[in-house]
C-alpha positions in Angstrom: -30.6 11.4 3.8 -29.6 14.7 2.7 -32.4 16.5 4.3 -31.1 20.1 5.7 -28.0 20.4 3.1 -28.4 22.5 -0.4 -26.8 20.0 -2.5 -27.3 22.8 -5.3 -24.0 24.5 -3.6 -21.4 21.2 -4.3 -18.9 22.1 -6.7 -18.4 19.2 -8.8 -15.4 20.5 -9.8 -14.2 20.9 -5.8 -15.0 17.7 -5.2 -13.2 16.5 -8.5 -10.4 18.3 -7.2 -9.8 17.2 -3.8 -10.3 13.4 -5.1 -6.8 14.1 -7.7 -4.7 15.6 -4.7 -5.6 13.0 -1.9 -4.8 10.6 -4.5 -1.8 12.2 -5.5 -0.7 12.2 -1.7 -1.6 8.6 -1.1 0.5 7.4 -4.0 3.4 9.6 -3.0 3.0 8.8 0.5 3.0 4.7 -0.3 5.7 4.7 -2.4 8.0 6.3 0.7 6.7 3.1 2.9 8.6 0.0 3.1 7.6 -3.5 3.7 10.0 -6.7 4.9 9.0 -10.1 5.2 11.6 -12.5 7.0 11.1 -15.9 6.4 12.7 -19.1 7.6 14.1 -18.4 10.7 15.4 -15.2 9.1 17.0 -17.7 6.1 15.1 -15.3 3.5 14.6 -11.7 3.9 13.0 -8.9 1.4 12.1 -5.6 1.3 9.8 -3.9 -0.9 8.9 -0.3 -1.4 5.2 0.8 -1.7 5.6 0.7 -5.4 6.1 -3.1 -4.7 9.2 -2.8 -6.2 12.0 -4.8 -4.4 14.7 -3.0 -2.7 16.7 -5.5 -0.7 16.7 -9.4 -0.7 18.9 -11.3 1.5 19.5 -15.0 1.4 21.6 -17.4 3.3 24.4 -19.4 1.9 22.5 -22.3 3.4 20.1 -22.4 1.0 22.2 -22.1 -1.8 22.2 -25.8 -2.2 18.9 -26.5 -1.3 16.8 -25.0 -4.2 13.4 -26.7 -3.0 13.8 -24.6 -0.2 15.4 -21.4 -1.6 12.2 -21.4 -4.0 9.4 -21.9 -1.2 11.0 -19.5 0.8 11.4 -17.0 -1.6 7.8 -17.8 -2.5 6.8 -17.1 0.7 8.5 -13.3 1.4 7.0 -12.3 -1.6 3.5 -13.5 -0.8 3.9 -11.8 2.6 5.4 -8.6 1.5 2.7 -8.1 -1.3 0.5 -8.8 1.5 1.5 -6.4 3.6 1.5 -3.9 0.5 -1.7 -4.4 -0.5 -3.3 -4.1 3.0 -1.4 -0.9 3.5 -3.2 0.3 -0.2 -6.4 -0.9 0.9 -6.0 1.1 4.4 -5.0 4.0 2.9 -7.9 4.5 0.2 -10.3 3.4 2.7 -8.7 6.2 4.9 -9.0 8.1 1.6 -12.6 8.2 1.5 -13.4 8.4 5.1 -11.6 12.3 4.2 -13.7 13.0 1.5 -16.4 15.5 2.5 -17.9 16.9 -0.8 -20.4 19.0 1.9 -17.3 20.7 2.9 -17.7 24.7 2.1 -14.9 26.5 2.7 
């Protein structure tokens, strides 16, 4: 598998390295993302950040009297926008490690 490549010429260390800053980068780069989930005919919607911290919730008066619904609904954006969160995450470190090239001499 690693016929042809003098594996005595890695630098751990390099390798090490370049794993901290591409993780560094994809954290900093998810946290700028945002995710929305609208709900209900647009009844519900929510924003979260790629922290999965939420940023904006809007609700219709409607549903202000109808707590059964209010609570599925609500249950329901922030299913999706965890979703979509955790899919971008996924993506990204998959993405992550398709970059990582400890072969790479500069």
């Amino acid at each position: 598998m690693f016929e042809g490549i003098d594996l005595s010429k890695i630098n751990l260390g390099d390798v090490m390295n370049q794993v901290q800053d591409m993780a560094a980068k994809a954290k900093e780069d998810g946290a700028n993302q945002i995710f929305t989930s609208s709900v209900g005919g647009g009844m519900i919607k929510m924003s979260i950040n790629g922290n999965s911290e939420v940023i904006d919730l809007q609700v219709d008066d409607s549903l202000l009297e109808d707590k059964d619904s209010l609570q599925i609904l609500l249950i329901s954006a922030m299913n999706d926008v965890l979703k979509q969160s955790d899919d971008s995450k996924k993506a990204m470190a998959m993405n992550m490690m398709g970059g990582l090239n400890p072969f790479n001499n500069k």
